[in-house]
C-alpha positions as CSV (number, residue, x, y, z in Angstrom):
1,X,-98.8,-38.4,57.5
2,X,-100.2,-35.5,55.4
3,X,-98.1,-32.4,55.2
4,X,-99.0,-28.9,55.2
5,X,-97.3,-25.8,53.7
6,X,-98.0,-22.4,52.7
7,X,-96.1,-19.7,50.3
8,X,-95.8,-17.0,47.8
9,X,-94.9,-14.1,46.5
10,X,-92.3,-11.2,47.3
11,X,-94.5,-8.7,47.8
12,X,-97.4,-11.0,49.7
13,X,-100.1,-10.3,47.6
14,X,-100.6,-14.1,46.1
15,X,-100.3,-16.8,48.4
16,X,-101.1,-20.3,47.9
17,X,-101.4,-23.5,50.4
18,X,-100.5,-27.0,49.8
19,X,-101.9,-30.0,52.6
20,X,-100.7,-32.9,50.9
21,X,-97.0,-34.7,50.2
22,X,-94.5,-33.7,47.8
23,X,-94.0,-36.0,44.9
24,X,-91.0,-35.4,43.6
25,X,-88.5,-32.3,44.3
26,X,-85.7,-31.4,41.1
27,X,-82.8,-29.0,40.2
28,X,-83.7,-28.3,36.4
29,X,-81.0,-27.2,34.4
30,X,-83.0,-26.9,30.9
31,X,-82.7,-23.2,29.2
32,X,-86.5,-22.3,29.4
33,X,-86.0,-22.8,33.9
34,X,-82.6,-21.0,33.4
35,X,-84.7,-18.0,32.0
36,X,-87.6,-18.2,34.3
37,X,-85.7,-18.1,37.2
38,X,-82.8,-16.1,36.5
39,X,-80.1,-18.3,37.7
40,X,-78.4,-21.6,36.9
41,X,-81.1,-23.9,37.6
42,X,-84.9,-23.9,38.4
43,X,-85.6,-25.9,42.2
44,X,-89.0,-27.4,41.7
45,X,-91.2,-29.4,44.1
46,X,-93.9,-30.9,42.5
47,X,-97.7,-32.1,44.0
48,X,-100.8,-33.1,43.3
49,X,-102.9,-30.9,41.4
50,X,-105.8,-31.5,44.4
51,X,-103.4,-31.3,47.5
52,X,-102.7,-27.7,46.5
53,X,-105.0,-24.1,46.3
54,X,-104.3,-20.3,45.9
55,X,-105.2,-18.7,49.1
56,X,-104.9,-15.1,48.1
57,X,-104.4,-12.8,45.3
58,X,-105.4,-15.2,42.4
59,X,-106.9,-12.4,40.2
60,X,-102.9,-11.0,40.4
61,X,-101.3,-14.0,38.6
62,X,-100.1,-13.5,34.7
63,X,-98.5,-16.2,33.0
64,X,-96.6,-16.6,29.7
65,X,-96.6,-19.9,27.2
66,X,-93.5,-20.3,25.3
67,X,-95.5,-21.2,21.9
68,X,-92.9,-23.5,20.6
69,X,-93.3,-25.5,24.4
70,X,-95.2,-28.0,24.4
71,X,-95.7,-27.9,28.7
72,X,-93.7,-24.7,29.5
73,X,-95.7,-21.8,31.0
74,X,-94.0,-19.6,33.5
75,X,-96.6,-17.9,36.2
76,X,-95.4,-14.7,38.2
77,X,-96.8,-12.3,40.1
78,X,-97.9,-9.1,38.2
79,X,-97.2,-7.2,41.0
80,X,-93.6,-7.8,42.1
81,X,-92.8,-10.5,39.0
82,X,-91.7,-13.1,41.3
83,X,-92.4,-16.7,40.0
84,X,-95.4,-18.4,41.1
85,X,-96.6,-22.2,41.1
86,X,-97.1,-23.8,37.3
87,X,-100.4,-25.8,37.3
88,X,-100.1,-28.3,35.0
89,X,-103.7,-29.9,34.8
90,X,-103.0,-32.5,32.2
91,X,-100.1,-33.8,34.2
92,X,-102.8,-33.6,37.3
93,X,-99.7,-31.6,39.3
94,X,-98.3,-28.1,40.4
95,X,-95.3,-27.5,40.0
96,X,-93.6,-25.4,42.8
97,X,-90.7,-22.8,42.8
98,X,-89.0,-24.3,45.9
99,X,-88.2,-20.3,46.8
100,X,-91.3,-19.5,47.2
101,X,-92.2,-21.8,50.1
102,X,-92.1,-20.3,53.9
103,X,-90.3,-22.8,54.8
104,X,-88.4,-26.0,53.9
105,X,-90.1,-29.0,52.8
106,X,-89.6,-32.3,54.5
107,X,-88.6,-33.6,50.9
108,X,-85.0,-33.3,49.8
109,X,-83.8,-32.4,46.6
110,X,-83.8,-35.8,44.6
111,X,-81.9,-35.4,41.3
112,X,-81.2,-32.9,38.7
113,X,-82.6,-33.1,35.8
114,X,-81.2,-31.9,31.9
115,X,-77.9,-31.8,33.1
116,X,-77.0,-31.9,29.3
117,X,-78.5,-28.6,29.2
118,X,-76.5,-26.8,32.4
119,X,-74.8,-23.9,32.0
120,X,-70.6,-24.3,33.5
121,X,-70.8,-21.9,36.5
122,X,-73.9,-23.5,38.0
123,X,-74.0,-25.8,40.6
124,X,-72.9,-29.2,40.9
125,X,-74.3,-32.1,41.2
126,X,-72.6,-33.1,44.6
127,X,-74.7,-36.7,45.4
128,X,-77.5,-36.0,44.0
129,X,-78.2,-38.4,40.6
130,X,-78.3,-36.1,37.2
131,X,-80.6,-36.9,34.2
132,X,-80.1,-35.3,30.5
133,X,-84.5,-35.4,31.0
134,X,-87.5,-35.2,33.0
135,X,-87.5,-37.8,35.2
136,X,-90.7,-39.7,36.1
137,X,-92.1,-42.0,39.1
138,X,-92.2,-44.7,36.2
């Protein structure tokens, strides 16, 4: 069964729409997420590139590259700077700020992921597996 789910934006004005099943769903702990997000780890769902679309307020969305990076782009809303969906084209996914949904996904959190890289006041792991990388479906 094919999902559906919608989100965005603090102050509304981007929204995106996603009709299609989450792939994977991580707590990233690496420095660049730390930054983008402002707290002790990043909570990303990932899905296909094709199961997902902007539904409003594309023209609004700014994004930085971290030149050093080879993947790492951050995308926010110019309007109220809150993070928005990375699309990743050559990895054929979005990646989604799990904050930034309307509601929860079906999908649980499955791992964390650079836990090498965590900073001592954030979370813990509890069950959930821990990786010092990106983990992959291979």
């Amino acid at each position: 069964m094919t999902t559906s789910f919608t989100g965005g934006c603090l102050c509304g004005l981007v929204r995106y729409q996603i009709n299609g099943n989450p792939i994977r769903f991580y707590h990233c702990h690496c420095s660049r997420c730390r930054k983008a997000s402002g707290t002790g780890n990043a909570s990303n769902l990932m899905v296909e590139l094709e199961s997902y679309q902007w539904t409003k307020g594309e023209h609004l969305i700014k994004h930085f590259k971290v030149p050093e990076a080879e993947r790492f782009t951050n995308y926010f809303c110019s309007e109220c700077g809150s993070p928005l969906p990375k699309i990743r084209p050559n990895m054929g996914i979005a990646v989604i700020p799990a904050g930034t949904l309307d509601s929860a996904p079906a999908m649980k959190p499955q791992a964390h992921i650079f836990w090498t890289s965590r900073i001592e006041w954030s979370c813990e792991s509890g069950d959930l597996p821990v990786f010092e990388e990106y983990q992959s479906d291979s």
